[in-house]
Backbone bond lengths (Angstrom), bond angles and torsions (degrees), N, CA, C in turn:
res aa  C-N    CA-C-N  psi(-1)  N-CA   C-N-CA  omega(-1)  CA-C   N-CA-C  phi
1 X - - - 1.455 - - 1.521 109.18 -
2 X 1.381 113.15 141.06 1.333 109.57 -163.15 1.665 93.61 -137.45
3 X 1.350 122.03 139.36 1.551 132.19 -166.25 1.293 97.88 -151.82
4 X 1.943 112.72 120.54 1.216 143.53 179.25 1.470 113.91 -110.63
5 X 0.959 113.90 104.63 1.786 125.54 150.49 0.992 127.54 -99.16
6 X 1.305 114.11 131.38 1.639 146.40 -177.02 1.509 127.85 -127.08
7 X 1.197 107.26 101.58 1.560 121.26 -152.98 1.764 90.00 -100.98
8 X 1.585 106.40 146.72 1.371 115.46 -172.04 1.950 95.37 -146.57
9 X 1.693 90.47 121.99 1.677 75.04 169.27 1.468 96.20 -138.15
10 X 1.399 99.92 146.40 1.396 115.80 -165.53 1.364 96.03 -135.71
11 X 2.036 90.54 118.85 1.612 94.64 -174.52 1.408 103.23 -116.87
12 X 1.494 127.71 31.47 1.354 126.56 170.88 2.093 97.93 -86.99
13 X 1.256 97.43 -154.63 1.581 114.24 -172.23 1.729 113.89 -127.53
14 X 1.400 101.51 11.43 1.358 98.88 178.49 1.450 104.34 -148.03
15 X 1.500 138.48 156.15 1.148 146.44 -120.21 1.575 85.52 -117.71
16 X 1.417 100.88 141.69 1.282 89.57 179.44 1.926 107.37 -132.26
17 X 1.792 105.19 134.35 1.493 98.30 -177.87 1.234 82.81 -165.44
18 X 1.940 100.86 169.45 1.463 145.73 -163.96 1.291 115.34 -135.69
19 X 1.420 131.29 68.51 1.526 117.21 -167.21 1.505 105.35 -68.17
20 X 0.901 150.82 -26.36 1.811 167.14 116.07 0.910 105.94 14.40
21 X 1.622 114.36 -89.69 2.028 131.93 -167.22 1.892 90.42 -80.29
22 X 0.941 111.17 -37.68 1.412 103.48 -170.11 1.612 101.10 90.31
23 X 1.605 98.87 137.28 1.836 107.34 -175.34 1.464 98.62 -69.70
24 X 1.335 143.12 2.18 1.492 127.50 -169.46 2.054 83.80 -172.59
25 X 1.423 89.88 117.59 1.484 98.68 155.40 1.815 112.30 -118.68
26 X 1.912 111.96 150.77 1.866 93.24 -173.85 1.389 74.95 -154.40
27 X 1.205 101.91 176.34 1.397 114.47 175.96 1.488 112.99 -131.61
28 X 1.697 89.01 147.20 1.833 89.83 -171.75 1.192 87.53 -123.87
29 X 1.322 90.71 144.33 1.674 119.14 170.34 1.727 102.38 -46.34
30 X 1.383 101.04 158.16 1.692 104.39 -177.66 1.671 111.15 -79.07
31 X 1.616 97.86 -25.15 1.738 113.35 -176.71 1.379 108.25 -44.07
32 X 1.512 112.35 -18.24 1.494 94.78 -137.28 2.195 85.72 -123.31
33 X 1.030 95.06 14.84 2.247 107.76 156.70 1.844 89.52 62.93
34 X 1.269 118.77 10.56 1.870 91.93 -160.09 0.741 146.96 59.07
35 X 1.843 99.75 24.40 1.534 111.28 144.34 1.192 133.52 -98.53
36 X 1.524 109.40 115.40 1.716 108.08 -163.85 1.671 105.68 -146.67
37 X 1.173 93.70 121.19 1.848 95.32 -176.57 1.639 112.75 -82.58
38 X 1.317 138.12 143.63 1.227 143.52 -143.89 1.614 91.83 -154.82
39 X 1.411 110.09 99.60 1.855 125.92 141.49 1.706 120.76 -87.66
40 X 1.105 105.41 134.62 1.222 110.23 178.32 1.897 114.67 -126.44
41 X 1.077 121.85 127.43 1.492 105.21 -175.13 1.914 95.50 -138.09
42 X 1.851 83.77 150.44 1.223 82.21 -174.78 1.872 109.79 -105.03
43 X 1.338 114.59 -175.72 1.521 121.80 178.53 2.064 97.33 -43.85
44 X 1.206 106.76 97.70 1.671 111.35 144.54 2.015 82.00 80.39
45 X 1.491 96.76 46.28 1.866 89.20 169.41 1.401 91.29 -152.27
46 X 0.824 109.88 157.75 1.755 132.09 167.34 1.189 125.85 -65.85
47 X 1.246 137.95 134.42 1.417 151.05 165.56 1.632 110.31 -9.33
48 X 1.365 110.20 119.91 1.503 108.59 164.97 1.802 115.19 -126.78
49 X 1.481 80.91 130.47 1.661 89.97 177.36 1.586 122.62 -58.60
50 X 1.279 129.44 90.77 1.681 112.88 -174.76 1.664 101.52 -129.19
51 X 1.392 98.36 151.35 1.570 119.38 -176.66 1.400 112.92 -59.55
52 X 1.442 113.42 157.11 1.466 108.32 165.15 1.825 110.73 -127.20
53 X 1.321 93.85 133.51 1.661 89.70 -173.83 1.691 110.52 -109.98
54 X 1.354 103.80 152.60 0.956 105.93 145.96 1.358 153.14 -12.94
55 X 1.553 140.97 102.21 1.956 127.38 -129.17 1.325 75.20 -141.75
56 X 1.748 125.11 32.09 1.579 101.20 160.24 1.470 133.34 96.35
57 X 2.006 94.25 -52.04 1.367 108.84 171.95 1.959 128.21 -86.58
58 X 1.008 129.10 151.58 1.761 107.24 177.48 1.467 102.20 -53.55
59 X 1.588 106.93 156.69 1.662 104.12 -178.12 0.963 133.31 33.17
60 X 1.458 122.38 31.53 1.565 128.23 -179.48 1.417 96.88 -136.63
61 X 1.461 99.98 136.68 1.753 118.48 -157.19 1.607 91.71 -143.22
62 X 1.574 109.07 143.21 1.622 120.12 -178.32 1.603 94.25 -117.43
63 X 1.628 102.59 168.94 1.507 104.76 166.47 1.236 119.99 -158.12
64 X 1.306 134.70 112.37 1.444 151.06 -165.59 1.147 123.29 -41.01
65 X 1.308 152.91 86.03 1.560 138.06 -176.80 1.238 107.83 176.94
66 X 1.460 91.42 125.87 1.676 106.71 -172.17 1.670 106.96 -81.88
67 X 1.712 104.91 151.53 1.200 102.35 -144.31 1.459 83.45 -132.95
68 X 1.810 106.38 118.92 1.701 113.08 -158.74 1.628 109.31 -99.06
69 X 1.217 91.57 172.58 1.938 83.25 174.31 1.242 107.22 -75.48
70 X 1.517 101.18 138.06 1.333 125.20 -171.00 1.688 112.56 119.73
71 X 1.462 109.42 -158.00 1.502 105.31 178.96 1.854 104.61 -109.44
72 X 1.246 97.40 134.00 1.433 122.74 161.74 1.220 143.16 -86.02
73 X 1.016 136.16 145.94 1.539 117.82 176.46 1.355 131.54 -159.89
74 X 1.550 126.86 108.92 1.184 143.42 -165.73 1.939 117.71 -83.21
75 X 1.338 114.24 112.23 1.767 106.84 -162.07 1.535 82.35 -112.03
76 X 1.737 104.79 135.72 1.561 107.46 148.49 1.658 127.01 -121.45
77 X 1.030 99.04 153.50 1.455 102.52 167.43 1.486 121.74 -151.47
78 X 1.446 91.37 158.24 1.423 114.21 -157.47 1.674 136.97 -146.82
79 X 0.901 143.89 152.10 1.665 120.96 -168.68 1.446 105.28 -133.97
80 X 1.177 101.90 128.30 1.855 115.29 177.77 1.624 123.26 -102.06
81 X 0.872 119.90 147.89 1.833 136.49 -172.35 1.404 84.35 -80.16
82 X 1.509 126.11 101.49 1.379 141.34 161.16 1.619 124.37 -70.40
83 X 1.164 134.25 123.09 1.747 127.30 -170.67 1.536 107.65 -144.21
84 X 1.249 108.62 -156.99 1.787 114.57 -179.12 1.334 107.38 -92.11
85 X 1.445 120.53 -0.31 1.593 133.20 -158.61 1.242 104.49 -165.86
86 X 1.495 109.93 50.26 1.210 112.02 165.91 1.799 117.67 -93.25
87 X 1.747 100.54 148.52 1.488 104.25 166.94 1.527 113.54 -161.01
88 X 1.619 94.05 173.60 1.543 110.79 -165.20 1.468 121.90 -136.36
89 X 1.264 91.28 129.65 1.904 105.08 -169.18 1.335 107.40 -113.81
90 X 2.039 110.68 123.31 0.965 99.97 -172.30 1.590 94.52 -120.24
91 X 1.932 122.78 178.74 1.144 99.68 -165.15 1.578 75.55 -147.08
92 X 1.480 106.06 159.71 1.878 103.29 -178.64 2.024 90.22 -131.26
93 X 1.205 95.02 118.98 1.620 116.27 -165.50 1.713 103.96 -89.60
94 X 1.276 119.46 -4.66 1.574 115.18 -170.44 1.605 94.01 -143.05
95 X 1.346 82.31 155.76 2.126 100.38 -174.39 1.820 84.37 -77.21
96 X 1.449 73.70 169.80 1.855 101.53 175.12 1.647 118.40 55.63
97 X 1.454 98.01 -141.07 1.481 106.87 177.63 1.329 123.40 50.82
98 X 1.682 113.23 142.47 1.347 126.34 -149.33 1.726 105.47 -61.79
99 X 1.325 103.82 -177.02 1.728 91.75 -173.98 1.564 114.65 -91.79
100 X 0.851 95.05 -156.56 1.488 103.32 -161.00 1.173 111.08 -144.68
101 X 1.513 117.03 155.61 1.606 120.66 -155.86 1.507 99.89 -154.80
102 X 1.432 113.58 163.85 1.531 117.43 -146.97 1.927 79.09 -146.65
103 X 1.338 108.34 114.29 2.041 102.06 166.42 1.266 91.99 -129.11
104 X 1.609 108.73 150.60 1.197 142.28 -161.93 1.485 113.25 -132.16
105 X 1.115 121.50 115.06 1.919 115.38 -172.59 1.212 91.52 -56.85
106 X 1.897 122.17 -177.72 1.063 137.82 172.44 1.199 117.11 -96.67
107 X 1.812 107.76 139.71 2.100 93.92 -161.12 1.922 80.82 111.86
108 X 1.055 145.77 -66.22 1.237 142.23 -134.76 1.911 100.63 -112.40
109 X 1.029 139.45 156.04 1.379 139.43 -166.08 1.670 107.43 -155.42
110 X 1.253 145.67 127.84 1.274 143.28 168.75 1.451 106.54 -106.77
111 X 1.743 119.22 137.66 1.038 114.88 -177.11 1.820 99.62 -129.80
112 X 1.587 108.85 139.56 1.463 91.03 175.48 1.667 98.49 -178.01
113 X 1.139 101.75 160.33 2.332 103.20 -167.77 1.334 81.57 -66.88
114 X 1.580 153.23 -49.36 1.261 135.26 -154.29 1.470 96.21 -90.75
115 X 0.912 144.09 30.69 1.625 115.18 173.99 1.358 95.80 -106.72
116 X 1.219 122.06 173.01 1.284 136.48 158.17 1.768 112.11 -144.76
117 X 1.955 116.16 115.80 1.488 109.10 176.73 1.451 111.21 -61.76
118 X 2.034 103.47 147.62 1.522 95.14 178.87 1.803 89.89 -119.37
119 X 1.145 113.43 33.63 1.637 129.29 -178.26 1.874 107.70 68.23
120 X 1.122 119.99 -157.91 1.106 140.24 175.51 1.879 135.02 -50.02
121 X 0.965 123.76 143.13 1.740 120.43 164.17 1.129 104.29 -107.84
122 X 1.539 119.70 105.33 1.660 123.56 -166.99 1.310 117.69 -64.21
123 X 1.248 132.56 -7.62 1.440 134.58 179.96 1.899 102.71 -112.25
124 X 1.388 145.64 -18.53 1.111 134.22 163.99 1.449 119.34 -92.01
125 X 1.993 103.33 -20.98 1.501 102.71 -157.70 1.461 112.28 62.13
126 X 1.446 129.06 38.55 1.267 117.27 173.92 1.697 100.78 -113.55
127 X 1.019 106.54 152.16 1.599 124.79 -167.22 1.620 111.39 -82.57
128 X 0.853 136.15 104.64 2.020 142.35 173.62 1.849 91.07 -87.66
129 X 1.770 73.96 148.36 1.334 93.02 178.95 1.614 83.36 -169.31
130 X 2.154 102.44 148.64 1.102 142.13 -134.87 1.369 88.53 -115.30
131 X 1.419 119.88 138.69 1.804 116.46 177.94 1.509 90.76 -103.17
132 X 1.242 119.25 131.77 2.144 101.15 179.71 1.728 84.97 -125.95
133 X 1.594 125.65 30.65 1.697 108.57 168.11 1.492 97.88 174.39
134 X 1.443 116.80 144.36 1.657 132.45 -178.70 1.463 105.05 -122.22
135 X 1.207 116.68 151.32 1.584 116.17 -25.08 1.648 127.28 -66.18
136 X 1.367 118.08 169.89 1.602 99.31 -178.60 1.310 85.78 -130.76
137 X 1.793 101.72 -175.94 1.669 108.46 172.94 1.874 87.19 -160.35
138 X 1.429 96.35 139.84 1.653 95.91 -169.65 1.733 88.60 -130.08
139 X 1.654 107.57 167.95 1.360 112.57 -177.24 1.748 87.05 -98.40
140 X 1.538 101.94 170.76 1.171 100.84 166.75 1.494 113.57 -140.15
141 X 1.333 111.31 136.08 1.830 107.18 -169.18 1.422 97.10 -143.74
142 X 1.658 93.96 153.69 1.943 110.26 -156.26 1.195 127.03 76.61
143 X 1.178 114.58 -169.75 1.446 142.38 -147.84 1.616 100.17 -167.16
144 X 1.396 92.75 131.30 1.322 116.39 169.76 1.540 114.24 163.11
145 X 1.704 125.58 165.97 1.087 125.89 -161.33 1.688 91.91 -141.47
146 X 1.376 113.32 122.32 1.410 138.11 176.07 1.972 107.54 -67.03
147 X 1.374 122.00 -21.08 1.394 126.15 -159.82 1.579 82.55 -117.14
148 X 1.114 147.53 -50.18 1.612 130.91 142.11 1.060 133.72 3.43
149 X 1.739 105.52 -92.28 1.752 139.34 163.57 1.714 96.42 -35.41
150 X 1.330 109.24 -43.58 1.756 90.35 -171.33 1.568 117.10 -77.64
151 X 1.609 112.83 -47.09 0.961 112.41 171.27 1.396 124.01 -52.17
152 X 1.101 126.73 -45.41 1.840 149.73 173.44 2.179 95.26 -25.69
153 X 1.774 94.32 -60.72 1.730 106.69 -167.31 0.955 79.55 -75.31
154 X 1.988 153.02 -74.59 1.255 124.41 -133.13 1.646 120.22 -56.70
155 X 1.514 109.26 -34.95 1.324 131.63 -167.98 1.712 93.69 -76.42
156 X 1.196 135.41 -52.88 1.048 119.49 173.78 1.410 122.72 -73.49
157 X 1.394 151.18 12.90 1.135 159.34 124.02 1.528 120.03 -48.00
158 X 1.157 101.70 -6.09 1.551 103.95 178.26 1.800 110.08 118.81
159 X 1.354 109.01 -143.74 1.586 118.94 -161.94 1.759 68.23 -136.34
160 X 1.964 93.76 145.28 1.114 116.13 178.70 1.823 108.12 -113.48
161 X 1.112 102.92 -20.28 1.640 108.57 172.56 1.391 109.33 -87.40
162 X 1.334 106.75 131.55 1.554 112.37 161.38 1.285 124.05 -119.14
163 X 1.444 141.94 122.09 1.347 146.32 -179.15 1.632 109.10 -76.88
164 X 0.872 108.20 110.88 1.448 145.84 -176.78 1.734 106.98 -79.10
165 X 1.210 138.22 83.47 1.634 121.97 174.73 0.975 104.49 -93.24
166 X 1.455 100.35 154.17 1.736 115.55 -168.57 2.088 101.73 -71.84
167 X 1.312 93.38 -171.05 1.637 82.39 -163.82 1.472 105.29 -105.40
168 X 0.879 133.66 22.31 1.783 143.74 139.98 1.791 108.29 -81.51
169 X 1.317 107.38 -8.89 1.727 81.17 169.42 1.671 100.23 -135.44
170 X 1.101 124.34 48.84 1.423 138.15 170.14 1.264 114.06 -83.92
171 X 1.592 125.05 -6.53 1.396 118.47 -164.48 1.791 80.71 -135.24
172 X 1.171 125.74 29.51 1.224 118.40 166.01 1.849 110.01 -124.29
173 X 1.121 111.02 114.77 1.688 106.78 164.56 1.392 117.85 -97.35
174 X 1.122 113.69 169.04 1.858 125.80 -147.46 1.308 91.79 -76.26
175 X 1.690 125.64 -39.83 1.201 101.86 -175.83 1.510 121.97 -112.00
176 X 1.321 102.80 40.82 1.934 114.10 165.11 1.714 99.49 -62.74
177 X 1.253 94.75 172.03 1.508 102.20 -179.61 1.840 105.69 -126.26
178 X 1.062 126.36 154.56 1.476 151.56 -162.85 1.529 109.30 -25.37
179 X 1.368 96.21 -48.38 1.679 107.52 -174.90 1.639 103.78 -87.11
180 X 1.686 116.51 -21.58 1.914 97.13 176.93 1.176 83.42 -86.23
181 X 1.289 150.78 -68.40 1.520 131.82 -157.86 1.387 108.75 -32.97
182 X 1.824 119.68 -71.61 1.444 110.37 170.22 1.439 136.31 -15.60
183 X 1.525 97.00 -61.00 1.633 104.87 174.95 1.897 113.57 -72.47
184 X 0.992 111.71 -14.19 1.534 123.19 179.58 1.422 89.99 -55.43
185 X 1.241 121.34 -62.44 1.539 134.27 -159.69 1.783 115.33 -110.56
186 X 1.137 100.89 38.82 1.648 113.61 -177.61 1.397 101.96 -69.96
187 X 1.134 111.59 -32.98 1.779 97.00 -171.00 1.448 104.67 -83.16
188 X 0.914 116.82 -26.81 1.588 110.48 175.90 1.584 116.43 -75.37
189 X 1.220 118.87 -40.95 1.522 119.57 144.84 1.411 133.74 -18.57
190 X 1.638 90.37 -59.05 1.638 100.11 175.11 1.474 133.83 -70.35
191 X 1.433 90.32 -36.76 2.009 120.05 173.78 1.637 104.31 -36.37
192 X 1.662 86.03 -57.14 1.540 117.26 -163.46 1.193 108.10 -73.88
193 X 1.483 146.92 -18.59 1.191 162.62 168.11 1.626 111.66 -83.85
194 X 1.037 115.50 -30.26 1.662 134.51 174.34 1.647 108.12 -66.24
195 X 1.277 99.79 -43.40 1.553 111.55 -151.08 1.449 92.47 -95.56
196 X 1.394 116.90 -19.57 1.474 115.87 -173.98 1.950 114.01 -79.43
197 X 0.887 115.13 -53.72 1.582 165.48 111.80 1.696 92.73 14.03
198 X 1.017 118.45 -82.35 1.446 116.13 167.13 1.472 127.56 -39.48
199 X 1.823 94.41 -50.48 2.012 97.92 -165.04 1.409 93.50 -78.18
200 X 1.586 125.01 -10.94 1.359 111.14 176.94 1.610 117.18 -77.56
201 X 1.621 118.73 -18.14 1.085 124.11 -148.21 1.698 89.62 -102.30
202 X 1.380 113.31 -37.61 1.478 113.66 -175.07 1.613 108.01 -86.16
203 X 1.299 116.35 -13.08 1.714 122.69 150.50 1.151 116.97 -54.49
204 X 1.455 126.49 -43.51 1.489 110.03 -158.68 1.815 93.57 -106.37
205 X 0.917 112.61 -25.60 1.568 110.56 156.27 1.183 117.70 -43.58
206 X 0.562 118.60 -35.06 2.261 130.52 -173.89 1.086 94.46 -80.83
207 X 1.547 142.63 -64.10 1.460 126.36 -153.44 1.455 118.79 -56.66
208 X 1.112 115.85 142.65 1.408 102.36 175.92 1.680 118.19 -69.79
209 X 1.120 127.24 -171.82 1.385 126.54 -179.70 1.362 118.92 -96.95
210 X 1.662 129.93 154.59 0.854 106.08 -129.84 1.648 95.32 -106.83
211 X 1.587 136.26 135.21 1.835 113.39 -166.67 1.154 121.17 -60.52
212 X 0.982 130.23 150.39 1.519 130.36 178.93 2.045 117.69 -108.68
């Protein structure tokens, strides 16, 4: 499985797109038949599902979405025919723009004249590496899963949910027993006993009396 991000920041005041050239053209390997799923999200919005078409060229695919002030961001994915001699060719279709980086879960290693290691990601253990020339083609060796490795550290960092009780049961712990819980919450008991106590008293006040 192979996952592409493409970060766009646009620091003018007006939106910028190409429904034509397409705001992002990339190229996918042929391995992978032209099936490739495409999220796009904009500055402070959520993931949008959009198509990628055809740009004319072999293995070259465009994708529609206007790209607002602020930062943008285009995710791909894709699935490759894995072997003992497997590899991957990537290709950069537009001038400029910041560099680009290649991570690898741990278990997995890329070897290639353009890479350069930039060592470790201390919380996945996944390996970065530096693209310094296009096009490249890297070998690929191992096994391992990057959505694993993450989950593996989050879970060992602890519990990310915290239960929050409202503030009438702050003076109760899980393992009090029937009668401290009760008294935990005596005043509300009583409130509630007050108020009951009353509508009975201003009930029987109301009825009229009875004829004799």
């Amino acid at each position: 499985m192979v996952s592409e991000s493409y970060v766009f920041q646009n620091d003018g005041k007006t939106a910028y797109n190409d429904p034509d050239g397409g705001t992002l053209k990339f190229y996918l390997p042929p391995e992978a038949r032209g099936v490739v799923q495409v999220n796009a999200t904009a500055p402070q919005g959520m993931p949008i599902r959009r198509a990628a078409e055809k740009a004319g060229q072999p293995d070259v695919y465009k994708v529609d979405f206007p790209i607002k002030p602020g930062e943008s961001r285009i995710d791909l994915t894709y699935m490759l025919p894995f072997g003992t001699d497997a590899k991957f060719e990537g290709r950069r279709l537009f001038a400029g723009g910041g560099p680009t980086r290649l991570v690898a879960p741990a278990g997995v290693t890329l070897k290639g004249d353009k890479l350069v290691s930039l060592g470790q990601e201390p919380r996945t253990q996944a390996a970065i590496y530096d693209v310094k020339g296009w096009p490249f083609q890297i070998q690929i060796a191992g096994a391992g899963s990057l959505r694993q490795n993450q989950a593996s550290a989050e879970e060992s960092a602890g519990p990310s949910i915290a239960q929050i009780m409202p503030r009438i049961y702050q003076g109760i712990e899980g393992s009090s027993g029937t009668m401290e819980k009760v008294l935990a919450v005596k005043w509300i008991l009583a409130l509630t006993l007050a108020i009951l106590t009353l509508g009975f008293v201003l009930l029987y006040r109301a009825q009229p009396p009875a004829g004799r």
